[in-house]
C-alpha positions in Angstrom: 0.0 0.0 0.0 1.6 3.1 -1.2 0.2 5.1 1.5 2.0 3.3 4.3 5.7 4.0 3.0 4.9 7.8 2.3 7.5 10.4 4.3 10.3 8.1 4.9 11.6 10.6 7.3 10.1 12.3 9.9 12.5 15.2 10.3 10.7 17.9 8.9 7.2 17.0 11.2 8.6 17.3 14.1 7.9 20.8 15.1 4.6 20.7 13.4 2.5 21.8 16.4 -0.4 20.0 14.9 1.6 16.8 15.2 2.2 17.5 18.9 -0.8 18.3 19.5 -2.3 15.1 18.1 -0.1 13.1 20.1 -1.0 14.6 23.6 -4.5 14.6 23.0 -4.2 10.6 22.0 -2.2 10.4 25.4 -4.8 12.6 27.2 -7.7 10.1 25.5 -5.6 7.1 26.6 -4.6 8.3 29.7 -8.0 8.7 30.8 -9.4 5.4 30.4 -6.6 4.2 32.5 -7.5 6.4 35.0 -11.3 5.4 34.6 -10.3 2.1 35.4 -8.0 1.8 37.9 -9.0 5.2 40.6 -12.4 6.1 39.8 -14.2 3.3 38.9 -12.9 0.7 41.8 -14.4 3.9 44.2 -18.2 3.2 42.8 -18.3 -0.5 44.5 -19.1 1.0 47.8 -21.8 3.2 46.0 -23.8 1.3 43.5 -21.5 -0.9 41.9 -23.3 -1.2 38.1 -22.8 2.8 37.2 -19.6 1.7 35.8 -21.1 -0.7 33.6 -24.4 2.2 32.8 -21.6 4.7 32.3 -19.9 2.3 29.9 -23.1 1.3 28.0 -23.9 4.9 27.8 -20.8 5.9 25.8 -21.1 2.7 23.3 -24.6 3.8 22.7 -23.5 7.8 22.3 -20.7 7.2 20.3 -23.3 4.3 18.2 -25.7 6.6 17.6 -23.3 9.5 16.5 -21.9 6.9 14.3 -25.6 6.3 12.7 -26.5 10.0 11.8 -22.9 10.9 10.3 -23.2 7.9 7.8 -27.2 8.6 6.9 -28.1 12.4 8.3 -24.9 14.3 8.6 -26.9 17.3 8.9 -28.2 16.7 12.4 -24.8 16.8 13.8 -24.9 20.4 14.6 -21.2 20.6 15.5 -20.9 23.8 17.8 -23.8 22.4 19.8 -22.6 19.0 19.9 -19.0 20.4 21.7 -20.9 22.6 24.1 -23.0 20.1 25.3 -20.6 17.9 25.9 -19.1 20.4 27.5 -21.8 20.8 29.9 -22.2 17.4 30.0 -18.6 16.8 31.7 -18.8 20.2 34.1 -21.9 18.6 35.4 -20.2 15.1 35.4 -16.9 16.9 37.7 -20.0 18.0 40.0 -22.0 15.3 40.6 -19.1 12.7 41.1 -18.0 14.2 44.6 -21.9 14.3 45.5 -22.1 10.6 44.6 -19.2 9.1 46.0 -18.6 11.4 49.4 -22.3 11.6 50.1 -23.2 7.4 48.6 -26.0 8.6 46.3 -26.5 6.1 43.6 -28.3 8.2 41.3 -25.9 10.9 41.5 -22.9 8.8 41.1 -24.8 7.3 37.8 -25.6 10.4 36.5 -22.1 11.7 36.9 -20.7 8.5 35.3 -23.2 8.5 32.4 -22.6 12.8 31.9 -18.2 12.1 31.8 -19.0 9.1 29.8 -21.3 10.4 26.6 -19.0 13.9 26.6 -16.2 11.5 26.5 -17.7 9.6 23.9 -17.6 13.2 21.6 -14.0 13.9 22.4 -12.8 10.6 21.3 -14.6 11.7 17.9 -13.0 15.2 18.1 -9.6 13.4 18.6 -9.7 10.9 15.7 -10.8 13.6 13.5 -7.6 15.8 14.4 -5.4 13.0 13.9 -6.7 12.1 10.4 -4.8 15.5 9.2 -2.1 13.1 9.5 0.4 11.4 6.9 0.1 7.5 8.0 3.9 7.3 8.7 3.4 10.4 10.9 0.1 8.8 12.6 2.1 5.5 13.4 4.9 7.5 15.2 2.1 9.4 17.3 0.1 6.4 18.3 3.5 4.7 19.2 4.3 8.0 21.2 0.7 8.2 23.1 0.8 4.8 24.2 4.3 5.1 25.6 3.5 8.2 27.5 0.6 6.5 28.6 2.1 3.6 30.4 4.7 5.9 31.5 1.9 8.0 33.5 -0.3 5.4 34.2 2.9 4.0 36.4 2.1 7.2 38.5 -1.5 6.5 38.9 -0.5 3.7 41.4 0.9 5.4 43.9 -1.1 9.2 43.6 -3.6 9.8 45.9 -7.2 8.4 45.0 -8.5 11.4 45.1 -5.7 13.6 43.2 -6.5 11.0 40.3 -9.9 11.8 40.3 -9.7 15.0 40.0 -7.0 14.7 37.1 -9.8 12.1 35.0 -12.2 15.1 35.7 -10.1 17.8 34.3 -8.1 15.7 31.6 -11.4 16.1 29.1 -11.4 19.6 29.3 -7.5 19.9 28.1 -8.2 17.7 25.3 -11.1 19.6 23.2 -8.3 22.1 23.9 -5.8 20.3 22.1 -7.9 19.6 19.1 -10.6 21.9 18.7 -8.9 24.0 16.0 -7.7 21.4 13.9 -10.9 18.8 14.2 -13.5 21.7 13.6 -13.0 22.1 9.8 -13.6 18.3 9.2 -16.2 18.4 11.7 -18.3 21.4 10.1 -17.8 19.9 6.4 -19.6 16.7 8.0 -22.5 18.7 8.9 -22.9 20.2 5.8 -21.1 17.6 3.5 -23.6 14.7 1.6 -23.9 11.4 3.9 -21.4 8.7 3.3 -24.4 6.6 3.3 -25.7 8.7 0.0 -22.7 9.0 -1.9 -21.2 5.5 -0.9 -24.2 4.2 -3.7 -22.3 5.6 -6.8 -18.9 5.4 -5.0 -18.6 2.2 -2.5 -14.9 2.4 -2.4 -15.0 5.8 -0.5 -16.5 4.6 2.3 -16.0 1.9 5.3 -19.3 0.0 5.8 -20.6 -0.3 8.8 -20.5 -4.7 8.7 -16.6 -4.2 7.7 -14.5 -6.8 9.0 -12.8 -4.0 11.1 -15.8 -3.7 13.3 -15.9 -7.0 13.9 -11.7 -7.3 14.7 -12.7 -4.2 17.5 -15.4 -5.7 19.5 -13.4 -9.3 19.8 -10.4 -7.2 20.9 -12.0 -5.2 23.8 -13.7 -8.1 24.7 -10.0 -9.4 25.7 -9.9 -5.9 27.1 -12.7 -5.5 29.2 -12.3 -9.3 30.6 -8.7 -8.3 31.4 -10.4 -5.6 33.8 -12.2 -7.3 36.0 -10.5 -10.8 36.2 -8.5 -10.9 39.2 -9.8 -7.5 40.5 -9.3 -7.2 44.5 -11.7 -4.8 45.4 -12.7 -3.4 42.3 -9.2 -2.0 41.5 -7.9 -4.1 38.6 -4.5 -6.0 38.6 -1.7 -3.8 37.6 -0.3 -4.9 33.8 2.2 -2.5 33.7 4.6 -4.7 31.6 2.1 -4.7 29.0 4.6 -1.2 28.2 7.1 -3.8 27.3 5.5 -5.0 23.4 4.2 -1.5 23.5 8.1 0.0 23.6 9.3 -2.4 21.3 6.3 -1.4 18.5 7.6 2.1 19.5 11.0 2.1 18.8 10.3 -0.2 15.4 8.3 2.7 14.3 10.4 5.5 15.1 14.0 3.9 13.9 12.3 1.9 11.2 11.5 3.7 8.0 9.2 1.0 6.8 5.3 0.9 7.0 4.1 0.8 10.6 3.5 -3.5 10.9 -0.5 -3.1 11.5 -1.0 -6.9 10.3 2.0 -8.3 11.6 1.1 -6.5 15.2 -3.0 -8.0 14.9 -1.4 -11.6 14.2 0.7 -11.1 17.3 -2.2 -9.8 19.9 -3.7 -12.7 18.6 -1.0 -15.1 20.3 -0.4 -12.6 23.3 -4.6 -12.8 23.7 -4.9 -16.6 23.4 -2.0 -17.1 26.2 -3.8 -14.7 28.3 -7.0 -17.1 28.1 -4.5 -20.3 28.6 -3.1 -18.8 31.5 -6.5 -18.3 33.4 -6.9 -22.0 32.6 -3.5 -23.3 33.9 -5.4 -22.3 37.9 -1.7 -21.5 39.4 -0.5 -19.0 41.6 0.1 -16.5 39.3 -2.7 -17.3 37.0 -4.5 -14.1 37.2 -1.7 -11.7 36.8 0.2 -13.5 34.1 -3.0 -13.6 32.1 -4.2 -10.0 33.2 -0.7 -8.9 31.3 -0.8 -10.9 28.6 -4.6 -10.1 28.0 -3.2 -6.1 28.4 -0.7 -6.5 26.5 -2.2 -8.0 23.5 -4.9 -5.7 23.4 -2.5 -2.7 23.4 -1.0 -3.9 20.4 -4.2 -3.8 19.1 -5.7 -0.9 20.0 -2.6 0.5 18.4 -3.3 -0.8 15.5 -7.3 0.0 15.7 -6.4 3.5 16.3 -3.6 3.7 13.0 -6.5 2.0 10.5 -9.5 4.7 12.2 -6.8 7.7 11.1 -5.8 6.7 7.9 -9.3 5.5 6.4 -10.5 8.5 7.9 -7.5 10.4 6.2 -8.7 9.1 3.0 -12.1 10.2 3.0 -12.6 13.0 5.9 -16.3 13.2 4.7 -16.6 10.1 6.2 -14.0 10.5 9.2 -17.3 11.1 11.9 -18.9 7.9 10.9 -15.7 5.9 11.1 -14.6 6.7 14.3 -17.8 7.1 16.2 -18.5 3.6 14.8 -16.0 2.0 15.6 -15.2 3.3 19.1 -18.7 2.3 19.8 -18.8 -0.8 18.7 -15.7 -1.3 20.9 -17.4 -0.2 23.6 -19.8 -2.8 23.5 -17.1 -4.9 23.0 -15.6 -4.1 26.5 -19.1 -4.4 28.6 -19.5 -7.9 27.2 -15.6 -8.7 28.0 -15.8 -7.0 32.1 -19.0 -9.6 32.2 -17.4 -12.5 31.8 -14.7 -11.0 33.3 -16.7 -11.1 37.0 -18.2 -14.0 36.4 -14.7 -15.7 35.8 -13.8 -14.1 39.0 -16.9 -15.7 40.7 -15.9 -19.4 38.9 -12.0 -19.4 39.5 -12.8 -18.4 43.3 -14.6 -21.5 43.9 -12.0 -23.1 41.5 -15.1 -24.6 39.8 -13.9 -26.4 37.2 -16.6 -24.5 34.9 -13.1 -21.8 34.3 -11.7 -24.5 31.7 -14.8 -24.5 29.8 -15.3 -20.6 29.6 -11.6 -20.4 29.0 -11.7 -22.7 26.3 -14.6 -21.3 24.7 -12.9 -18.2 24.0 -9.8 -19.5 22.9 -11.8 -21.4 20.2 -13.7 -17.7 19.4 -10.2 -15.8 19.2 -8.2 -18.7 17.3 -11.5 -19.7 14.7 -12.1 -16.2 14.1 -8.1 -15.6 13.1 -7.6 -18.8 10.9 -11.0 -18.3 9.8 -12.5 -14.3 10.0 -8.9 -13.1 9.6 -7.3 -15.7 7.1 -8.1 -13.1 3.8 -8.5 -9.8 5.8 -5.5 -7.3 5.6 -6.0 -4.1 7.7 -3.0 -2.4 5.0 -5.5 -3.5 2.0 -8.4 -2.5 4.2 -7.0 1.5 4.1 -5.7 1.3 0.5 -9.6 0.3 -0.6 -10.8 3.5 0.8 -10.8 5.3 -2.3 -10.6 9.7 -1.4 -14.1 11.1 -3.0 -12.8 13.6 -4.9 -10.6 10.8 -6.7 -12.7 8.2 -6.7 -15.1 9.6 -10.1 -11.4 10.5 -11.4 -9.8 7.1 -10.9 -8.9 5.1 -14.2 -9.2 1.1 -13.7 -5.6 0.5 -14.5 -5.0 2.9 -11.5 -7.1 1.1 -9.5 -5.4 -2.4 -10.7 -1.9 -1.0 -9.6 -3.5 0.3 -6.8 -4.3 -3.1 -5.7 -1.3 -4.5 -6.4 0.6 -1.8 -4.4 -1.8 -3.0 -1.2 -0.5 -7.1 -2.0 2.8 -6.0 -2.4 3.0 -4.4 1.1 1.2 -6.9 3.0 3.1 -9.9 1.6 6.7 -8.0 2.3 7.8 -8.4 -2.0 11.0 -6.6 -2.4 11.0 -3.6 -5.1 12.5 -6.2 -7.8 9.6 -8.4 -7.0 7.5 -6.1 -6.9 8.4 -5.4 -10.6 8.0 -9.0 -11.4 4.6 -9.3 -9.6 3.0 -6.3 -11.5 4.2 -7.5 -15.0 2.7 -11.3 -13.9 -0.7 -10.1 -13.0 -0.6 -8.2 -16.5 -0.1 -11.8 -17.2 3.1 -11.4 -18.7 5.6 -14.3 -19.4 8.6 -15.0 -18.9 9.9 -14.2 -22.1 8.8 -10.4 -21.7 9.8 -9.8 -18.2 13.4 -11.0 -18.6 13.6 -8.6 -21.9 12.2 -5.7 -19.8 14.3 -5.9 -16.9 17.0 -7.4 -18.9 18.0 -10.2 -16.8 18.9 -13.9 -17.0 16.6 -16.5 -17.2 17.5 -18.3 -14.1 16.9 -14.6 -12.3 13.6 -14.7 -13.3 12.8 -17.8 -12.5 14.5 -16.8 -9.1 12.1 -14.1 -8.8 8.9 -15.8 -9.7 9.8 -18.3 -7.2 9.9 -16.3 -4.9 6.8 -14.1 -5.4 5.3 -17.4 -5.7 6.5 -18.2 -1.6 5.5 -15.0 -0.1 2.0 -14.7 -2.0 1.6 -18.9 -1.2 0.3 -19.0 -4.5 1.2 -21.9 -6.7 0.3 -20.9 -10.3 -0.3 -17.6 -12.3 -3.7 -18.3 -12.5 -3.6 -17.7 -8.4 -1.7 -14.2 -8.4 -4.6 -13.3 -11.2 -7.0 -14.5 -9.1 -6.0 -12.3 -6.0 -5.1 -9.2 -7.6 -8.5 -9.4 -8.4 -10.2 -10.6 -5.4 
C-alpha cells in the first residue's frame, strides 16, 4: 500500500505543532481510560456498583448513535452544539461525582458516570478527526508516542492519591477539546454540511468503510479481551496492575520511530492474537500466578491492538474526511460494547475461579476457540494495509482510471506480503499476465533470475500458479 511508506523521514514534522498536539490529545484520551479504570471506577463499588457498567453502556450507545447519523443524516450533527453540550455534559459530570461518592447517592454517582462518559464519547470523535490530518507514517509514530506516554503516567496512577487521580480524570477532558478543537473543527463542520457517506457510498462504494466491515468486527473481539482483562483478578474493584504490557508497546515504539518501513499493522494483529490466546490459557493453567500473568498478557495484546485499531480509524478517515465522523464514532462504539460484554465475563470468571469450579476450563476454552476460529478463519483473507488502500478519497474516486485502480491493488498485496521492489516489478508484469519471455527482456536479466524471482513471489504470495496471483489481484 503506497500510502503506508509515504514520508520516509520524519524530520521535517517534528515541530509541526499540529503533530504534537495530536499526540498529547491521543495520550490525554488514553490516559484517561486508564484512570477510569483503575481510581475512579474501583471507588463506585461501595456506591452502586453497576454505574460503571451504565456509564460504559452509555458511551457505546452515544458514540453508536453518532456513528448512525454521520453515515445517513450528517446534517443533524450540529457541531458547535454538539461540543458545548458535551461540555456541559462533563462540568456537570466533575460536579456530581463528589456528591455521589462522598455523600453514597447512587443516582448521582450514575448520573455523573453517564454525563463524563457520553461527553467523553464526543471527544474521542474530536480526537480521531484531528489526527486524520495526519500522513500515516506520521500517525504510526504518534500512536507509538501516546501509548508510551501512557504507560509511563499510568505508572504514576498507582501510587497518587485516590482522590488527586480523580480530579486529574475530571479535568483531563477539558484539556483535550483544547488540544484539538482548532484542527478537528474544519472536518467536523464539512460533515455537517457535506452529503452522507451513506448517500454517496451508492455511486462510489470504495470511499467509504461500511458499517459490517470486518474492522468492526476485529474491535469488538479485541475489547472483549480488554474488558475481561479488567475485571478478572480484581481485588476490590481495582484491577491487577499490567504495567509490563509497556514492554510490546516500547518495542512497536521504537520499530516505528527507527524503522522507515510501514508501521507493521498486520504483523502487530497476528501477534495480539497469540499474546490474547496465552492470556485465556493462562487463566486455565489455575496456578498461583494465574491471574496476573493472564491480566498482562490479556493487556498486552490488546494494546497492540488498539494501536493498530487506532492507525486504521486515522488513515481511512485520512482518506475520506467526509466520512471520518462515521468511522470513528462507529468504531469506538462498537468497541465499547465490546468491553461491557468482556468486564461480564470478566466477573463471572472471577466468581468461577474463586470457587475453583472447574466450569473456568470451559469458559476459557470457549474463548480460545472464538479468538483462534475467528483468526484462521475471520482473519485468514483480511489485511488491515488492503483494508486502508480500498478507501478510495471522493474527490478521486469519479477521477480514478481502472488501471489505477489495478496497480493500486497490487501496491496494497505488495505491502502486506513483504515483495522486495525487484519483485515487486516481477509481480505487476505477472498479473498483467506477462511471461517470462517479456519480463526477462524488460528488466534485462537472465533467465535463471527470473525464475528466481517468480519463485519467490510465488513463496510469499503462497500461491502456486499464475492463474492464483490473477485470481488475488482481483479478489
Amino acid at each position: 500500500m503506497a500510502a503506508m511508506v509515504d514520508s520516509p523521514t520524519l524530520s521535517s514534522s517534528w515541530l509541526a505543532p499540529a503533530f504534537w498536539r495530536a499526540c498529547a490529545a491521543l495520550a490525554c484520551v488514553l490516559l484517561i481510560t486508564s484512570l477510569m479504570n483503575a481510581v475512579v471506577f474501583p471507588r463506585f463499588d461501595a456506591v452502586f456498583t453497576y454505574a460503571r457498567d451504565v456509564s460504559v453502556l452509555a458511551n457505546a450507545v452515544t458514540l453508536i448513535a453518532v456513528g448512525l447519523v454521520a453515515t445517513f443524516r450528517p446534517s443533524l450533527l450540529h457541531v458547535r452544539a454538539l461540543t458545548a453540550a458535551c461540555l456541559a455534559l462533563l462540568v456537570a459530570g466533575a460536579g456530581l461525582l463528589p456528591v455521589g461518592l462522598y455523600g453514597g447517592n447512587a443516582v448521582a454517582l450514575t448520573a455523573a458516570a453517564c454525563a463524563l462518559s457520553v461527553g467523553r464519547g464526543w471527544i474521542i470523535v474530536m480526537v480521531g478527526v484531528a489526527a486524520s490530518h495526519l500522513e500515516v507514517r506520521q500517525a504510526g509514530v504518534c500512536i507509538a508516542l501516546a501509548f508510551v506516554a501512557e504507560y509511563a503516567a499510568t505508572a504514576l496512577v498507582w501510587v497518587i492519591p485516590t482522590g488527586m487521580g480523580t480530579v486529574l480524570f475530571t479535568l483531563l477532558p477539558f484539556v483535550t477539546v483544547a488540544l484539538v478543537w482548532r484542527t478537528a473543527q474544519p472536518v467536523l463542520q464539512a460533515t455537517e454540511s457535506g452529503e452522507a457517506p451513506a448517500d454517496f457510498s451508492v455511486t462510489q462504494p470504495s470511499t467509504f468503510l461500511p458499517l459490517a466491515s470486518q474492522l468492526f468486527v476485529c474491535l469488538f473481539l479485541f475489547r472483549v479481551a480488554f474488558g475481561y482483562s479488567l475485571r478478572f483478578g480484581e481485588v476490590g474493584g481495582v484491577p491487577v496492575s499490567d504495567f509490563l504490557g509497556i514492554v510490546p508497546v516500547a518495542a512497536v515504539a521504537l520499530y516505528v520511530l527507527l524503522s522507515r518501513r510501514a508501521f507493521p499493522a498486520d504483523l502487530l494483529a497476528q501477534v495480539s492474537v497469540l499474546l490474547v490466546v496465552a492470556g485465556f490459557l493462562a487463566v486455565s493453567s489455575g496456578g498461583a500466578y494465574a491471574a496476573a500473568g493472564s491480566v498482562t498478557l490479556l493487556a498486552a495484546g490488546n494494546a497492540l491492538f488498539d494501536m493498530v485499531a487506532w492507525l486504521v480509524l486515522i488513515a481511512v478517515a485520512g482518506r475520506n474526511p467526509r466520512a471520518a465522523v462515521a468511522t470513528f464514532a462507529w468504531g469506538r462504539g462498537v468497541s465499547g460494547l465490546g468491553s461491557i460484554a468482556g468486564a461480564a465475563l470478566g466477573v463471572w470468571s472471577n466468581d468461577l475461579f474463586g470457587a475453583e469450579s472447574p466450569s473456568v476450563a470451559l469458559v476459557m476454552g470457549a474463548l480460545i476457540l472464538v479468538f483462534v476460529g475467528y483468526a484462521l478463519i475471520g482473519l485468514k483473507r483480511f489485511s488491515f494495509a488492503e483494508t486502508i488502500a480500498g478507501v478510495t478519497p471522493v474527490e478521486e474516486a469519479a477521477t480514478r482510471s481502472p488501471q489505477q485502480e489495478f496497480a493500486a491493488r497490487c501496491q496494497a498485496i505488495a505491502e502486506r506480503y513483504g515483495l522486495s521492489p525487484r519483485e515487486r516489478e516481477v509481480f505487476m508484469m505477472l498479473a498483467r499476465g506477462r511471461d517470462r519471455a517479456y519480463i526477462q527482456e524488460q528488466l534485462v536479466v537472465s533467465r535463471n533470475t527470473v525464475k528466481a524471482h517468480v519463485k519467490h513471489v510465488y513463496a510469499k504470495l503462497d500461491i502456486h500458479t499464475h492463474q492464483d496471483l490473477i485470481d488475488l489481484v482481483e479478489r
